[in-house]
Structure formats: C-alpha cells, structure tokens
C-alpha positions in Angstrom: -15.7 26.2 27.5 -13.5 28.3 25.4 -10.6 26.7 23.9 -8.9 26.8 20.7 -9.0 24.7 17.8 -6.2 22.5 17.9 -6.4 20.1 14.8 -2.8 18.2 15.8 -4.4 17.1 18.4 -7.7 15.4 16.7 -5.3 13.5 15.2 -3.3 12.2 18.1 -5.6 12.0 20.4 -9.2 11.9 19.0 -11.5 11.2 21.7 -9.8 13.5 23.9 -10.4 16.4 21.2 -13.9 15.5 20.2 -14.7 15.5 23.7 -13.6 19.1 24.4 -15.0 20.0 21.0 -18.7 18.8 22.0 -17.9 21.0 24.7 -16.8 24.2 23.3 -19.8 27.1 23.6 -17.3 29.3 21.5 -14.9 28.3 18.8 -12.0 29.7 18.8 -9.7 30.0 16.9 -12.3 28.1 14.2 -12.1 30.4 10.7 -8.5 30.3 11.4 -8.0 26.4 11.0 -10.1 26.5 8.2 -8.1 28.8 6.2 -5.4 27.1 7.4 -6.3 23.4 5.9 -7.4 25.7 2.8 -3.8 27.1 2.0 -2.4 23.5 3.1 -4.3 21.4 0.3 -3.4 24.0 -2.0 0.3 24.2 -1.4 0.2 20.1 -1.7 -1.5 19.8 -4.8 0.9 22.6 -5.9 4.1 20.9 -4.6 2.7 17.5 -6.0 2.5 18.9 -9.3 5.9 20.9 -8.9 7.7 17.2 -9.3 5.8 16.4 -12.5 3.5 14.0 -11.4 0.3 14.1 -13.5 2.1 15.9 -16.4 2.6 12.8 -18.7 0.1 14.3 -21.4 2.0 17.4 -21.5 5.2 15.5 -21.8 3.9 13.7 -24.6 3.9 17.0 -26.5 6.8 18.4 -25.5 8.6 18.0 -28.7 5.3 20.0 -30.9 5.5 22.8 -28.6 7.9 25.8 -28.5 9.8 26.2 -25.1 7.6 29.3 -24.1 4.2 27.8 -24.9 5.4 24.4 -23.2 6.7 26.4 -20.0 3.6 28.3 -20.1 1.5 25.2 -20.4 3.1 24.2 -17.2 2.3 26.9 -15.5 -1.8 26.6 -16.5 -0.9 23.4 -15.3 0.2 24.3 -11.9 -2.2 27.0 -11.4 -4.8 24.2 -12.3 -3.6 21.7 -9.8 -3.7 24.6 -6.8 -7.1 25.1 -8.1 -8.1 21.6 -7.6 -6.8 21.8 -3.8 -8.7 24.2 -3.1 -12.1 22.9 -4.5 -11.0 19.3 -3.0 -10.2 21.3 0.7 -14.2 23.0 0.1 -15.9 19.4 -1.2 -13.7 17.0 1.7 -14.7 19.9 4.5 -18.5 20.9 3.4 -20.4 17.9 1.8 -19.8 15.5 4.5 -20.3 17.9 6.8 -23.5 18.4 5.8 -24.8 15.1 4.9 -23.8 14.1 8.9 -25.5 17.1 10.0 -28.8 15.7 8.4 -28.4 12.6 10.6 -27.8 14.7 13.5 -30.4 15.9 16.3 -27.8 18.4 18.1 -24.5 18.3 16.2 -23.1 21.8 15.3 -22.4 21.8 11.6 -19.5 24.1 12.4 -18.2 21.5 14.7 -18.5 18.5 11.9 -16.5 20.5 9.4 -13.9 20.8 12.0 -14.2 17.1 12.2 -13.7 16.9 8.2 -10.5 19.1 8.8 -9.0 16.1 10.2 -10.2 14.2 7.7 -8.3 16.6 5.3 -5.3 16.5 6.7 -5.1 12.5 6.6 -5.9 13.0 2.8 -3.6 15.4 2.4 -0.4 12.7 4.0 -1.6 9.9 1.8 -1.2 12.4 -1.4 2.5 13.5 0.2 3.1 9.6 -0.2 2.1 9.7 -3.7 5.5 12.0 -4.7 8.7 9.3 -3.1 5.7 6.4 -5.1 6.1 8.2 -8.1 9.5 9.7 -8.4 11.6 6.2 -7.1 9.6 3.6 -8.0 7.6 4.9 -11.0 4.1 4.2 -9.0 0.5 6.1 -9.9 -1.4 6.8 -6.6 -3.7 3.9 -7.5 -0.7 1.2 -7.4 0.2 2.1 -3.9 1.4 -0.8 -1.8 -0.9 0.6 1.2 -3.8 0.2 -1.3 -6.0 -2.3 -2.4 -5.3 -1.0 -5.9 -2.2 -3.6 -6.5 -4.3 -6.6 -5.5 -7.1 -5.1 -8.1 -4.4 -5.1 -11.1 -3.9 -8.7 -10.3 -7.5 -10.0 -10.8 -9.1 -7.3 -13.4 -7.9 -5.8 -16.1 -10.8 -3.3 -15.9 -9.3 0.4 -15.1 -12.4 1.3 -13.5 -12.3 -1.3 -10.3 -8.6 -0.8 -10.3 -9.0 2.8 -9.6 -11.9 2.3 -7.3 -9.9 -0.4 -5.1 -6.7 2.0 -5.3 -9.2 4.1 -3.2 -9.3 1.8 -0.4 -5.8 1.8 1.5 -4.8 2.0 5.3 -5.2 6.1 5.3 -8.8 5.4 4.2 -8.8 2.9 7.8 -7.9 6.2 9.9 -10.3 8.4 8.2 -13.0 5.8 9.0 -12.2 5.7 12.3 -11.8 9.5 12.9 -15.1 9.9 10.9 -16.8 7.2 13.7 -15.1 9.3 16.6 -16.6 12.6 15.9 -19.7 11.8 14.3 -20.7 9.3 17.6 -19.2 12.4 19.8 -21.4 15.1 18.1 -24.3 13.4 16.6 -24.8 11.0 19.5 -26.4 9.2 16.8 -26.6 5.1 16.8 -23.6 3.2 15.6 -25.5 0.9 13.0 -26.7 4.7 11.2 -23.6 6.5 11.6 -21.8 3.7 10.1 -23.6 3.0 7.3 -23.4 6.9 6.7 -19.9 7.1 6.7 -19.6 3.5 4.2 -22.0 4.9 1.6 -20.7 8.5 1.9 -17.0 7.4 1.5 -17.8 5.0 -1.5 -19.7 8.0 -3.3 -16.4 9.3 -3.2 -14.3 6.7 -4.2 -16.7 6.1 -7.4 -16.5 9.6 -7.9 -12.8 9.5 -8.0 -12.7 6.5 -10.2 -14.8 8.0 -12.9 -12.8 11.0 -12.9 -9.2 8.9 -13.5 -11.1 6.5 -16.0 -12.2 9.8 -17.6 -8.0 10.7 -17.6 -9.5 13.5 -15.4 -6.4 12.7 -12.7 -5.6 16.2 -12.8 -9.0 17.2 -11.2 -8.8 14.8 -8.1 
C-alpha cells in the first residue's frame, strides 16, 4: 500500500489510520510530516513565549537593565524557547518511539514515531491552551482547570507533587489512548505490557517535567 502520511487524520480517526499505517510497505510522504511537526513545536514554543509567558524572571529585572540589553535578553529568551521546541519535538517523537519498539516483535520504528507525531500534536494544543490560561486569568500551565494540578494545590503545599499532578489533565487522557491505538496496531503486543509501558513511560516524563519546574527550569519544558 502506498499512501501518504496524513497525521489529521490519526487524530480523528485513529483506528482507521493505524490500520492503513500497519499496512503501508512505503511511507510516503514520511520525512515530510516530520519536519513538519518539527517547525510546528518550534513556532508554538516561539509564539508562547511571544506573549510573555515564562518571562517573569526577566521582568523582575527590568528596571537594572538598559532597554537594549533587556530587549536583547528577550530575544536570547525567544531564541531559547524555539530551541526547547525543537529538542521537546526530537525527545516526544524519538524516545518513546524507541522504548515501544523494544517491546515490539514486528513494529517499524519509523511507523511508531509517526505514532509519537500525534502524540506531538496533542501536546502541542494543550500548550496553545496555556496562552488564553495565562494572559485572562493569570494561570501557570500547572493550575489548569483540565488538570489535576488545582486539586494538588488544595491538599499539598509541596511544589513538586503540584507540578507532577498539573501533568495529569484530559489531553494527557487522549494521548493515552492514541498511544494504546498504535502501539496494540503495530506492536501486536498484549494489552497488560503495552499498558504498563505507556503508564511508566508517561510518568518518567511527568517526573521529569516536575523536577525541571521545581528546578525554576520552566523555560526548558
């Protein structure tokens, strides 16, 4: 089968694309996407950071600094933040990837980092949500009211478990389930492995991203 790539369609109808993808001999279309979702998580992370949001340390100094060095210290600070979308496009796409390729006994790693494209792209909408969150209602991405982080802030005061439960929201849900979908599809693995797979996998990363923002490393992730 030789079809192309369509990624809009994994997301609207996942079991009808993983089923052509297990089928594809030929990807088409393949280095294309790839790129594509590349440039995308770039441009957010850029646009994100175009409103502000993240820049309170360098606000804090905006009265120390002259107006070129602060406008220059914006700009390292945008270049920065497309940096980081581009190394959080490689890590979201290739490291899962791989670690479900390890699982499989026939699945085509190029065909699970297609499968982490989608992923992307549902991680990519949940940090578009993040800019109406912060510029109405004054909201970090770990107080989001389609998170757990908000229930977390009213039982700890600990930063750390707030950060890892702000994690956990309903975008998280449909990555789960995507995940599940393509993995079963193109592993043909059992459900009990896969699973447990995907849960340890995803809270490596949540962890991750909670020592980073109780580092005040939120730039980076």
């Amino acid at each position: 089968m030789h079809t192309e790539v369509k990624l809009i369609r994994g997301l609207r109808q996942p079991s009808y694309f993983f089923y052509q993808l297990k089928e594809m001999e030929v990807l088409r279309g393949y280095k294309k996407k790839i790129l594509l979702v590349f440039l995308l998580s770039a441009l957010i992370f850029g646009l994100i950071s175009s409103f502000g949001i993240g820049m309170d340390p360098l606000s804090k100094e905006l009265t120390k600094l002259s107006p070129f060095t602060f406008e220059m210290e914006k700009f390292l600070f945008l270049l920065g933040r497309i940096i980081s979308g581009i190394v959080y496009a490689a890590v979201i796409l290739f490291v899962p990837a791989l670690i479900f390729w390890t699982i499989s006994d026939e699945g085509e790693y190029r065909k699970l980092v297609i499968t982490q494209s989608l992923v992307l792209l549902i991680l990519l909408i949940e940090r578009l949500t993040y800019i109406p969150l912060s510029l109405f209602l004054s909201l970090d991405w770990f107080s989001s009211p389609l998170s757990l982080g908000v229930i977390a802030q009213y039982i700890t005061a600990k930063p750390w478990v707030i950060y890892f439960l702000g994690c956990f929201s309903l975008f998280k849900i449909w990555v789960f389930y995507i995940q599940y979908k393509g993995v079963k599809r193109l592993t043909q693995q059992k459900n009990w492995l896969i699973w447990l797979v995907i849960l340890l996998m995803n809270l490596l990363f949540w962890a991750a991203t909670a020592f980073l923002a109780f580092l005040d490393l939120s730039t980076l992730i």
